[in-house]
C-alpha positions as CSV (number, residue, x, y, z in Angstrom):
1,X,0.0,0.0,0.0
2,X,1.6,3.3,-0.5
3,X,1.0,6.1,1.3
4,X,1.3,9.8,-0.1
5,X,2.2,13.1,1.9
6,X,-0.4,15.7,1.9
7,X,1.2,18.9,0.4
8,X,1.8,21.7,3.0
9,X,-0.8,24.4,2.8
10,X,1.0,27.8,1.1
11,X,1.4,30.0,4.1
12,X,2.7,33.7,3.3
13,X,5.4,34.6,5.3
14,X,5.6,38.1,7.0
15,X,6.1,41.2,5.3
16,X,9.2,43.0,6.3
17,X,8.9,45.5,9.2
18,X,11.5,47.6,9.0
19,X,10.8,51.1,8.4
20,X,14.5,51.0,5.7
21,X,12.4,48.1,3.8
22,X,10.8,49.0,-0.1
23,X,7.6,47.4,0.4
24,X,7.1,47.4,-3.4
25,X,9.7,44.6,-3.6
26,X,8.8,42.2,-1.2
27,X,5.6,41.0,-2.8
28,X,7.3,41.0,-6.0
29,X,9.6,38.4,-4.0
30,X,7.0,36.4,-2.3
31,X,5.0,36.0,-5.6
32,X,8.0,35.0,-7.8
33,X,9.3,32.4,-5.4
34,X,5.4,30.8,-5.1
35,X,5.8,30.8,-9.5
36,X,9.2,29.6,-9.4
37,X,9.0,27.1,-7.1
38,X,11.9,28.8,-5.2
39,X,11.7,28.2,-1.6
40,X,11.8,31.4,0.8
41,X,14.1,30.3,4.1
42,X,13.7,33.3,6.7
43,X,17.5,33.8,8.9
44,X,16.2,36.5,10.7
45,X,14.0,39.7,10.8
46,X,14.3,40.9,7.0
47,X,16.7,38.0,6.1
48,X,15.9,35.3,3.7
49,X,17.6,32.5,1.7
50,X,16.5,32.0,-1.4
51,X,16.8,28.3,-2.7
52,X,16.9,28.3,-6.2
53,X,16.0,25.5,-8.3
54,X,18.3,24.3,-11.5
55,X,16.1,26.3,-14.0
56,X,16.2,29.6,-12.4
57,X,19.7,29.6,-11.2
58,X,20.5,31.0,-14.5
59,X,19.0,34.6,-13.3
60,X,20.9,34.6,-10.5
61,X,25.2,33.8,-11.7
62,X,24.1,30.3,-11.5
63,X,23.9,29.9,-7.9
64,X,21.6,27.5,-5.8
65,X,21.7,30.2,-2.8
66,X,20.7,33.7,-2.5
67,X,20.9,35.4,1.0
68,X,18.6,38.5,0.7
69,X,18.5,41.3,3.2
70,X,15.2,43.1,3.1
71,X,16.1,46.2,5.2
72,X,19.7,48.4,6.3
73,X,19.2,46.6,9.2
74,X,19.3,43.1,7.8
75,X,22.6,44.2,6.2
76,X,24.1,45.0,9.4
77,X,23.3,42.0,10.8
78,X,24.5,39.8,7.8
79,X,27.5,42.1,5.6
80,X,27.4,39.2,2.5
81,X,23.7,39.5,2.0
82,X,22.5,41.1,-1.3
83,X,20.3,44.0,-0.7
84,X,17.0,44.3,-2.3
85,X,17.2,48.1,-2.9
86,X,16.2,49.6,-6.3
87,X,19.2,49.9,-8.4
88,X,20.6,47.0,-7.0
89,X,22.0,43.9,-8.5
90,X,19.7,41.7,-6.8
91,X,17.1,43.3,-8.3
92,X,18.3,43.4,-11.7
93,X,18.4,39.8,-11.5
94,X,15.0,39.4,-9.9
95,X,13.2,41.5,-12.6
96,X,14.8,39.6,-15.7
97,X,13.7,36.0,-13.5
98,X,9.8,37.6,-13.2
99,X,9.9,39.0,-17.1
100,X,11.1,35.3,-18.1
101,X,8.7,33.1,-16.6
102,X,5.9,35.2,-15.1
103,X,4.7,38.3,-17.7
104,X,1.1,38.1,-16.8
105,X,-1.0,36.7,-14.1
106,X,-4.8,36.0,-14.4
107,X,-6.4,36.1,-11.4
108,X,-10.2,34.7,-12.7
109,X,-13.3,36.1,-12.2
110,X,-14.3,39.0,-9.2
111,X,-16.8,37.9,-7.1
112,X,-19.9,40.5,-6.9
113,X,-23.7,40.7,-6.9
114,X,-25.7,43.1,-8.8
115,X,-26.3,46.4,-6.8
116,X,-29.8,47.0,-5.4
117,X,-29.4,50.4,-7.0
118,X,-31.2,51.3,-10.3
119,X,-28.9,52.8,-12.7
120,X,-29.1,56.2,-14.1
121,X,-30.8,56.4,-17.4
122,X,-34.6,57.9,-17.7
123,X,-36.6,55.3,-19.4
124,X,-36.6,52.1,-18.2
125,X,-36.4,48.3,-20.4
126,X,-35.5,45.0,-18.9
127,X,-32.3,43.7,-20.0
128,X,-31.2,40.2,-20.3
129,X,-29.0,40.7,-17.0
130,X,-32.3,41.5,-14.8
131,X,-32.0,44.9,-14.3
132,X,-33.5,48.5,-15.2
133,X,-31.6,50.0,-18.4
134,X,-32.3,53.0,-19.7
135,X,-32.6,53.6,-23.4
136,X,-31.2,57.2,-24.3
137,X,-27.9,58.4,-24.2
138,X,-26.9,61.2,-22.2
139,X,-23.5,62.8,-24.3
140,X,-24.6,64.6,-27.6
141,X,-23.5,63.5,-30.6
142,X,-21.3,65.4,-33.1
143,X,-23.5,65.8,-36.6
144,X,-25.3,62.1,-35.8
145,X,-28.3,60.4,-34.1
146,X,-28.0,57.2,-31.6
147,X,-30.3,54.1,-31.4
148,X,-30.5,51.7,-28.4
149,X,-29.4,48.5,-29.9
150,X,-29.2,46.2,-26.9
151,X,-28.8,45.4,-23.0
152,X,-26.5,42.4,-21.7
153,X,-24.5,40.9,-19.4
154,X,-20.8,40.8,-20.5
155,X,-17.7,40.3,-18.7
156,X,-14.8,42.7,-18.8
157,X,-11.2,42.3,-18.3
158,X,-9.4,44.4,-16.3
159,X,-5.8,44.5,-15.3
160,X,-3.2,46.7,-13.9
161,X,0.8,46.6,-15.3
162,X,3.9,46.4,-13.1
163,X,6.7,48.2,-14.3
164,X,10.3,49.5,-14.3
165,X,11.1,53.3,-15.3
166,X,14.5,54.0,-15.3
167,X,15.0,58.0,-16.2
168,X,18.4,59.0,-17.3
169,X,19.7,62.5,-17.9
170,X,23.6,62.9,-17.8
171,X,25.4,61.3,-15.1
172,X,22.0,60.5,-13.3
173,X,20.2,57.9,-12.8
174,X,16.7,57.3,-11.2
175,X,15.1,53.8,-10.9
176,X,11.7,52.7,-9.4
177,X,9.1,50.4,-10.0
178,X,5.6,51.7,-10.2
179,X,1.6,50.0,-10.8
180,X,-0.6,51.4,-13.2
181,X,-4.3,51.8,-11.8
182,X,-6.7,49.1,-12.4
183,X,-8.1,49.7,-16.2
184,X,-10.4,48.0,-18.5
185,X,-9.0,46.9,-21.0
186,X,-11.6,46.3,-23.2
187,X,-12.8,50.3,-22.9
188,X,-9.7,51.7,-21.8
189,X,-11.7,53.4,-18.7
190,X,-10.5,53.5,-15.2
191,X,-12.4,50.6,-12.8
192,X,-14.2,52.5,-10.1
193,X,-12.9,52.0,-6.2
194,X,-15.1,49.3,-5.5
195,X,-13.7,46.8,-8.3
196,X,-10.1,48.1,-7.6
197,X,-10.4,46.8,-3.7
198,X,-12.0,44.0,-4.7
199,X,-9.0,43.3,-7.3
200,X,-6.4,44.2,-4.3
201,X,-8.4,41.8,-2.4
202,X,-8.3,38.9,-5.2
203,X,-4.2,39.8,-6.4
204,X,-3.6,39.5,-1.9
205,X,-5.6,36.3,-2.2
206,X,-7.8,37.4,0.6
207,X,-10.9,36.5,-1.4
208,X,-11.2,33.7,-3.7
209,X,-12.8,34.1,-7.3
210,X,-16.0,33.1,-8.8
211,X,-17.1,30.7,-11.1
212,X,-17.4,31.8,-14.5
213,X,-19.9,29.2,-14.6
214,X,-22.3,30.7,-12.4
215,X,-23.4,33.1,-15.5
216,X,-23.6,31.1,-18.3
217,X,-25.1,33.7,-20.5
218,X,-22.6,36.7,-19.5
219,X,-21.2,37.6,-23.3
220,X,-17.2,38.0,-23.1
221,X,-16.3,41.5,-24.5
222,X,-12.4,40.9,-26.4
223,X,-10.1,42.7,-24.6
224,X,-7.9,45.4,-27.0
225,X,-4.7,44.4,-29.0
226,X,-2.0,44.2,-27.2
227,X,-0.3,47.1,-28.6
228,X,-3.1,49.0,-27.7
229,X,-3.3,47.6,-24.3
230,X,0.2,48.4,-23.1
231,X,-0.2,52.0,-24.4
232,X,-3.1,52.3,-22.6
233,X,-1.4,51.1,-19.4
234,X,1.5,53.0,-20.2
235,X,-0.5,56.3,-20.5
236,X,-1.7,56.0,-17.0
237,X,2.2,55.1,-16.0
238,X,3.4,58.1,-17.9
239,X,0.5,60.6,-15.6
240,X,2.0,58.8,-12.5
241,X,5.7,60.0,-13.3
242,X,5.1,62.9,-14.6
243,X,6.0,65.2,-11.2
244,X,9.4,62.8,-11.2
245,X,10.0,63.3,-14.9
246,X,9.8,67.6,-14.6
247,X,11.9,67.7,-11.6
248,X,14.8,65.9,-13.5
249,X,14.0,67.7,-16.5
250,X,14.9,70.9,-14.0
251,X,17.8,69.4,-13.2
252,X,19.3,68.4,-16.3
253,X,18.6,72.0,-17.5
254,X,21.0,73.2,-14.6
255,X,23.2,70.5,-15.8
256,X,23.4,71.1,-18.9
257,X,24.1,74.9,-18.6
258,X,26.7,74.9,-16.1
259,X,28.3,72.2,-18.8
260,X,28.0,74.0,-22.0
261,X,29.2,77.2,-19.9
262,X,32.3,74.7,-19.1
263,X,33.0,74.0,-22.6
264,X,32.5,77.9,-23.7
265,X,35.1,78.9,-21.9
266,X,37.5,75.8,-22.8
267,X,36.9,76.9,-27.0
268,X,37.6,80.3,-25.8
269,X,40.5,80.0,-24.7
270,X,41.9,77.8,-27.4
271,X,40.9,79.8,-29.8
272,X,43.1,82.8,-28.1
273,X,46.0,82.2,-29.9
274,X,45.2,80.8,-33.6
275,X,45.3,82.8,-36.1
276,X,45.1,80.1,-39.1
277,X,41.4,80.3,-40.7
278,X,41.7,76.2,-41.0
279,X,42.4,75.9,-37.3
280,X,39.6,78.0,-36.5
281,X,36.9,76.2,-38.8
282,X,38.4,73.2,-37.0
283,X,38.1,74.1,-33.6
284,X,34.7,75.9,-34.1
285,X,33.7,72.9,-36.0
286,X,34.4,70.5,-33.0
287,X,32.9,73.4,-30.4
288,X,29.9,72.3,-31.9
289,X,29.7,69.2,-31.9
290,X,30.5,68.8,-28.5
291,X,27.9,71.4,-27.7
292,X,24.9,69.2,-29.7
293,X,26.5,66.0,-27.3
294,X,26.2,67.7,-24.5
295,X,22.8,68.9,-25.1
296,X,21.7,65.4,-26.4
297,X,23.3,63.7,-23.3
298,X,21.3,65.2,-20.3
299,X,17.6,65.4,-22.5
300,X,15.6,62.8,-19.8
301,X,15.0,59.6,-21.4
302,X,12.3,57.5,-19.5
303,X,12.6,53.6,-20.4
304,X,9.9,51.8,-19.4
305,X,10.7,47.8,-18.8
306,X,7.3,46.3,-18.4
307,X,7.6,43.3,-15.3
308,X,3.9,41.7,-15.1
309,X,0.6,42.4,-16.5
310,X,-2.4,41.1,-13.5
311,X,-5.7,41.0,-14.7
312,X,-9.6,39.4,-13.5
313,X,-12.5,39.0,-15.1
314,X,-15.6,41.7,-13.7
315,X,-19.5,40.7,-14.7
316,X,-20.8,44.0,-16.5
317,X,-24.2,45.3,-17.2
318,X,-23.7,46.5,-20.8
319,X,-25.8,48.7,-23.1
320,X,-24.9,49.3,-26.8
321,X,-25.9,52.1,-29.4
322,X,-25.7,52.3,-32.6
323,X,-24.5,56.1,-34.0
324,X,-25.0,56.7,-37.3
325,X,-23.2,60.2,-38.5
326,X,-24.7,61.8,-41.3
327,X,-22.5,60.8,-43.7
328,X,-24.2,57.4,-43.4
329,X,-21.2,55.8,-41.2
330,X,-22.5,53.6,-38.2
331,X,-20.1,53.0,-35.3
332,X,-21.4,51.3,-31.9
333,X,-20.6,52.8,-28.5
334,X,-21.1,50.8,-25.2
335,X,-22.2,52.1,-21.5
336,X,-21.9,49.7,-18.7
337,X,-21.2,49.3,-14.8
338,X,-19.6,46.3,-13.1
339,X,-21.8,44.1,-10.7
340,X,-19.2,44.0,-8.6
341,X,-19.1,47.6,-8.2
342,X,-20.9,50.7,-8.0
343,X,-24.2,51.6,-9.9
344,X,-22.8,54.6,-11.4
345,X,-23.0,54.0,-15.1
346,X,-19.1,54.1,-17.5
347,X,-18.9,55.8,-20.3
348,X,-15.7,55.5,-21.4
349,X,-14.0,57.1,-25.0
350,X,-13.0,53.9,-27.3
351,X,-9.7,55.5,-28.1
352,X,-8.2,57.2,-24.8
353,X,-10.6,55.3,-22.5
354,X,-11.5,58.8,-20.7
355,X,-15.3,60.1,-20.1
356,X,-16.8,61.9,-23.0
357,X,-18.1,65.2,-23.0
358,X,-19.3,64.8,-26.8
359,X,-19.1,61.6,-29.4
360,X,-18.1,62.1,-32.8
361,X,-17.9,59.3,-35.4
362,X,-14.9,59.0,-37.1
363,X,-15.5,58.7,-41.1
364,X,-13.0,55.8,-41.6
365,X,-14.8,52.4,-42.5
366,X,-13.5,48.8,-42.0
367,X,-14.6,45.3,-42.4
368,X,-16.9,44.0,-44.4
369,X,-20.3,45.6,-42.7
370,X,-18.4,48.7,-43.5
371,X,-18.6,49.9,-40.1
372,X,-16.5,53.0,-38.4
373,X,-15.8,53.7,-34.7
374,X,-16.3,56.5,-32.3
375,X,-14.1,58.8,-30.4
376,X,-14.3,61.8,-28.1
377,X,-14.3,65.5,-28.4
378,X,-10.4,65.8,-27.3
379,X,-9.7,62.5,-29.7
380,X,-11.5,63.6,-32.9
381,X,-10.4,66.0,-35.2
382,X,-12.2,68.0,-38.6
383,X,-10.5,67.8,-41.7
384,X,-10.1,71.0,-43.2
385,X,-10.4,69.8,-46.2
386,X,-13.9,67.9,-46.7
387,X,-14.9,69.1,-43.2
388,X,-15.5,65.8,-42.0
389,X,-14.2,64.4,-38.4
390,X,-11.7,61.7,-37.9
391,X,-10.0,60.3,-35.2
392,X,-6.1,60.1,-34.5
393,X,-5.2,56.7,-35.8
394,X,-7.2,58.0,-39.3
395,X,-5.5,61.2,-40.5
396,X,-2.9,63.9,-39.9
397,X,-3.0,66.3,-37.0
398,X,-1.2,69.3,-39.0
399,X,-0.4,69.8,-42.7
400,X,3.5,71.2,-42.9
401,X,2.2,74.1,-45.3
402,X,-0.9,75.4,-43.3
403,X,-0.6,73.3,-40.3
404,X,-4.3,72.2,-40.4
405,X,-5.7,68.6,-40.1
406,X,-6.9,66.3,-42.5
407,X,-8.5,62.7,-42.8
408,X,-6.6,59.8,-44.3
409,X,-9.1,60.1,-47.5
410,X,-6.6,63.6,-48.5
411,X,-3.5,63.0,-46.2
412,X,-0.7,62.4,-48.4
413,X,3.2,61.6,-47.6
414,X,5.9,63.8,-49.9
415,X,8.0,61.6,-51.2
416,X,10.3,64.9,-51.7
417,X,10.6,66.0,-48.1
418,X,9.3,63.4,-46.1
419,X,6.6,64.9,-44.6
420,X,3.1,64.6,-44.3
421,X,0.8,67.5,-46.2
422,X,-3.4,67.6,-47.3
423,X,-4.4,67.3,-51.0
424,X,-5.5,71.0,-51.0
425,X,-1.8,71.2,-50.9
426,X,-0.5,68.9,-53.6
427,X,1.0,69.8,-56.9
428,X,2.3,67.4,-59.5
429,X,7.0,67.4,-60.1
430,X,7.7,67.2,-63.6
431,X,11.6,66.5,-63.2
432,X,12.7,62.9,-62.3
433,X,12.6,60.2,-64.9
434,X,8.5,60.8,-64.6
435,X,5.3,62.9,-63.2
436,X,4.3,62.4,-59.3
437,X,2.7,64.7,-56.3
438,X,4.4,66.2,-53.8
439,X,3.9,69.0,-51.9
440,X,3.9,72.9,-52.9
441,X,6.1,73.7,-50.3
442,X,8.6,71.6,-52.0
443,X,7.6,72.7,-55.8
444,X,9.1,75.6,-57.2
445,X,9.7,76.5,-61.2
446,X,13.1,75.7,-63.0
447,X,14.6,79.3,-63.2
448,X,16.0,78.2,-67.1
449,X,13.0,76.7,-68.6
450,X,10.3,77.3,-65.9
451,X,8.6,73.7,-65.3
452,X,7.6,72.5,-62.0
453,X,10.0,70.4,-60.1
454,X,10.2,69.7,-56.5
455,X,13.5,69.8,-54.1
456,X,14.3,66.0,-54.8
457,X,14.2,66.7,-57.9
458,X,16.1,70.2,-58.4
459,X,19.9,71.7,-58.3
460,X,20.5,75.5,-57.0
461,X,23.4,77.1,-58.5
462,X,25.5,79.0,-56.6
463,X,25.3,83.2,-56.1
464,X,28.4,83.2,-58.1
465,X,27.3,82.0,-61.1
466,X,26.6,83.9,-64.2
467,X,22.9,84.3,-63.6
468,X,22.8,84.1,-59.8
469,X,21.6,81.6,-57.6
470,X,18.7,79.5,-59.3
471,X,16.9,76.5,-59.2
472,X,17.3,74.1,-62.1
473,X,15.8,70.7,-63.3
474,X,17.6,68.1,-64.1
475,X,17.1,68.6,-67.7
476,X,18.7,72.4,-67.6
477,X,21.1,71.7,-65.2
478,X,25.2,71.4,-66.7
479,X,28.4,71.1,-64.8
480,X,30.7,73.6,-65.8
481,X,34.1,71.9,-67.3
482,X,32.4,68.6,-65.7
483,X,32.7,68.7,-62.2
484,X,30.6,68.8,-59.8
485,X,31.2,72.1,-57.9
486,X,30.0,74.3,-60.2
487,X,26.4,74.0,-61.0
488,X,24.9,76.0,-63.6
489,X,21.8,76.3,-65.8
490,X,22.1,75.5,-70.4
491,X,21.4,78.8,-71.0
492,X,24.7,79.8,-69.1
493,X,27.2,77.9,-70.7
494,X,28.5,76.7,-74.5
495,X,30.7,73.5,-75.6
496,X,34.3,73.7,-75.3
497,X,35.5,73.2,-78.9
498,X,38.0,70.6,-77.9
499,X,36.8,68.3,-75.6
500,X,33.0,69.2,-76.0
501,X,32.2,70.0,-72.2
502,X,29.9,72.6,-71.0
503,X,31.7,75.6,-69.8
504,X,29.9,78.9,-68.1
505,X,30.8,82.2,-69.5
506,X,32.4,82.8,-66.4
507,X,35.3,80.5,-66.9
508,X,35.4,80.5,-70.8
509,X,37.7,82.3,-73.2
510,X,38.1,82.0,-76.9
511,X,41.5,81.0,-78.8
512,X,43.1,84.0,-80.2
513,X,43.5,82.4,-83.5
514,X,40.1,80.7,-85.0
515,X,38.2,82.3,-82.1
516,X,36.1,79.3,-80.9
517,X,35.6,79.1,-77.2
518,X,37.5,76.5,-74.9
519,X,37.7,75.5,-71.3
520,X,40.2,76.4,-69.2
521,X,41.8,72.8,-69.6
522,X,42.5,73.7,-73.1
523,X,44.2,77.2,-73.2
524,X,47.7,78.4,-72.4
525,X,48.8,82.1,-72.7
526,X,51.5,82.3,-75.3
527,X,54.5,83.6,-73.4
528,X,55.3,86.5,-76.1
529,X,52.3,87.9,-76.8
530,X,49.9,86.8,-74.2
531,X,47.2,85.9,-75.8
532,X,45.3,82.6,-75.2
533,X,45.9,79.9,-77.7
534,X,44.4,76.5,-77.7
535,X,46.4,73.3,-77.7
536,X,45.1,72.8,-81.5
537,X,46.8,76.1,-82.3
538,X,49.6,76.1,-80.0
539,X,53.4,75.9,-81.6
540,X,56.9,76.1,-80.1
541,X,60.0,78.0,-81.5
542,X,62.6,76.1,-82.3
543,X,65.5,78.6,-79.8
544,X,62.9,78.3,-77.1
545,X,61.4,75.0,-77.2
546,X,59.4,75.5,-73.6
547,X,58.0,78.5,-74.5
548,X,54.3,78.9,-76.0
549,X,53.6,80.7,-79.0
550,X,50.5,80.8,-81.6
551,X,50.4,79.5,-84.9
552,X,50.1,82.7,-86.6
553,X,53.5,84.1,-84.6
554,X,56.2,81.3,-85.9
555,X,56.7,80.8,-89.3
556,X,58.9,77.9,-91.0
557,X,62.1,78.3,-92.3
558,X,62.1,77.4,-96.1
559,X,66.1,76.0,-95.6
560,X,65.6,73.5,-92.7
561,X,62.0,73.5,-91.9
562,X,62.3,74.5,-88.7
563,X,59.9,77.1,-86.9
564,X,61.1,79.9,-85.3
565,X,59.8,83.4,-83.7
566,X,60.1,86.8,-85.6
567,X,62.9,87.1,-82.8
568,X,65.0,84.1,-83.6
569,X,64.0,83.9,-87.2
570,X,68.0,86.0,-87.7
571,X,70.0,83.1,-86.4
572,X,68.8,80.9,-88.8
573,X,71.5,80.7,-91.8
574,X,68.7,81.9,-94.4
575,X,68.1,84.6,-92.5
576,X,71.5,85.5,-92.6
């Protein structure tokens, strides 16, 4: 016959007492251990061993024993304990352990009844969940009209994230771990006080939770992608830091000053005693750039290391409406209150999750009922170009030529610049190897042969060029002797007669002998006379070999052949 042991009932062990203790990080502790399987050994008052099994001694340098001291005075009593502090290792290590094995924990359902309270809507109509609905809705609608659809009994999940900031700026660094309030994250609206007890209540395993069972016809509501479910945690996370986040902004400021008022005076004085125009380009030049550093070093960066998502299950009373806009798009908005909870009816924005003061239909469609979505006053935006309202996610906020909104129907990307502009704003490039839109404030006419081209797709000449600075197409734009420093339009420049390159009349000349322009490549000044010759027309005296004359200043002797100057012409024994 064999016999088995019962298993020990999980008994919590104290929290630390110590007034030195972060009580933020003993849960955290106590919860990863009961996951892990690691067993919590107490040495003392705020003095634990930590037994760590084979697969989560990789967390921790690989080994089996952790001594953890939970308080200052722990540490005094025991010098080789790790300290569970923010910032420290320990807790480096604990945090990767929790993000490995233990990124979200479901708790089940919350436990409630439904309140005795009638909720707050005038006419009355019994819903499938047993109690009094009312029919209208209570926030205006923006340019639409709103029909009760239906009342049910849905359940909701809601959860709260555990996270990590870490804000650097400069040499400082902050670190704390924070919770997000409790938040639906099927609506994206904060859970009243009642269901966030009750979910302190149900995370502390003080109560136990229901069975789903017990309402079989409660309709689950999805909850939100995840990307749209960590931003909405992450926006109540950002709120919560933002009094931490200005005062090391305000520090970092100071910082910063006092650091670029440093390197001022270092440049300064370097710059004394140079008088070479490269060294000073050089050194101003690297001022700079260790200004722009600086500057980029102490802006506050806030990274945000998500540890563990906790969410339950709440029994809702819901009510949906249909709104239909008046440009015929339908979108369905949701009211409801949790069971568990107060009476007080939630009506919640679909995209922020915050209380609206007005609804407006947003005019993108999806799906194959064709149907939109709603958003709030603050949410929602007109588009100034077909006047009708969009949300975020569906348009631009601000056009970069008039700064005003518009809906994805007539937002548009420049492919010139980049940026993002409205159709009122669009004009058609005619450079490039074809036709295609961009922006006006990128189109501009070719100053040679005056079509439209955008920056992309245009050359400006420099001030020093015949005609001035202009902007040229591709098709008028030349290269003066064919580089590429010297930009200039066809209707300032004319073939070389040797090679064939375009050369601007500012660095042309014309061969004293035929007359036909060349490039500066091509033409010497005859030593004598001065004048420029070309190489075609370029000749050599026969007492002056290295010297350059013109053809029409030598002539041949009709004894030996040989060319000479007027000068040297005597030394030649027919001249004699």
């Amino acid at each position: 016959m064999t016999t088995r042991r019962k298993a020990r009932p999980y008994r919590p062990l104290p929290p630390p007492t110590a007034s030195t203790a972060d009580d933020r990080i003993w849960p955290l502790l106590q919860r990863y251990a009961k996951l892990a399987k690691v067993k919590l050994i107490a040495r003392g008052a705020d003095l634990y061993d930590m037994k760590l099994p084979l697969s989560e001694r990789v967390h921790f340098s690989g080994r089996s024993t952790v001594r953890v001291a939970l308080s200052l005075e722990a540490l005094e009593r025991d010098p080789d304990a790790e300290m569970a502090v923010l910032g420290s290792p320990f807790l480096g290590h604990l945090l990767e352990a929790i993000r490995t094995r233990a990124g979200r924990l479901s708790l089940g359902m919350i436990a409630g009844s439904p309140s005795p309270e009638e909720p707050a809507l005038s006419r009355k109509a019994k819903g499938r969940g047993g109690q009094g609905v009312r029919t209208d809705l209570t926030v205006p609608i923006r340019n639409g009209t709103a029909r009760r659809r239906k009342s049910q009994l849905a359940t909701h999940t809601v959860g709260r994230l555990l996270a990590r900031i870490v804000l650097r700026a400069g040499a400082v660094v902050e670190e704390t771990v924070i919770e997000s309030a409790v938040i639906d994250l099927a609506t994206g609206a904060r859970a009243d006080d009642q269901v966030t007890a009750q979910f302190a209540e149900l995370v502390a395993q003080r109560i136990t939770a229901a069975d789903p069972g017990d309402v079989p016809d409660a309709v689950p509501v999805p909850a939100r992608a995840p990307a749209e479910m960590l931003q909405l945690l992450l926006g109540d996370l950002r709120a919560q830091s933002a009094v931490r986040v200005a005062a090391r902004q305000a520090g970092a400021e100071q910082g910063v000053a006092v650091e670029l008022e440093r390197l001022d005076r270092y440049f300064a004085s370097v710059l004394a005693d140079k008088t070479d125009p490269d060294d000073v380009r050089t050194i101003k030049a690297l001022h700079e750039r260790r200004r722009a550093e600086e500057m980029r070093r102490h802006q506050v960066m806030a990274i945000v290391h998500p540890l563990q998502l906790v969410d339950a299950q709440v029994l809702m009373q819901r009510v949906e409406w249909e709104i239909r806009s008046t440009r015929g798009v339908r979108a369905r908005f949701a009211a409801q209150r949790p069971i568990a909870g107060s009476a007080t009816w939630i009506l919640a924005c679909p995209t922020c999750g915050r209380p609206p003061k007005e609804l407006v239909v947003c005019v993108h469609e999806e799906g194959e009922d064709q149907r939109g979505h709603c958003a709030c006053e603050t949410c929602a935006t007109r588009c100034s170009v077909c006047a009708s309202d969009f949300c975020a996610d569906h348009g631009i906020a601000s056009c970069r030529v008039d700064e005003q909104p518009a809906c994805e129907q007539h937002a548009r990307m420049c492919p010139s610049c980049r940026m993002v502009h409205c159709t009122a704003h669009e004009g058609v490039c005619t450079g490039g190897e074809g036709e295609h839109p961009a922006c006006s404030a990128c189109l501009e006419a070719c100053g040679s042969c005056g079509r439209i081209i955008c920056n992309a797709h245009a050359e400006q000449s420099r001030a020093d060029a015949p005609k001035g600075s202009r902007r040229l197409c591709a098709t008028c734009l030349r290269y003066c002797e064919g580089g590429t420093n010297e930009p200039v339009g066809m209707d300032e420049v004319a073939q070389c007669a040797s090679c064939g390159r375009s050369v601007c009349t500012a660095h042309q000349a014309v061969c004293a002998v035929d007359e036909q322009i060349q490039c500066s490549r091509h033409l010497r000044r005859a030593d004598g006379s001065g004048r420029f010759v070309c190489e075609q027309h370029r000749a050599a005296c026969v007492a002056e070999p290295e010297a350059v004359f013109a053809t029409d200043e030598v002539s041949p002797c009709p004894v030996c052949g040989k060319t000479a100057c007027a000068q040297h012409q005597a030394a030649c024994g027919h001249g004699a």
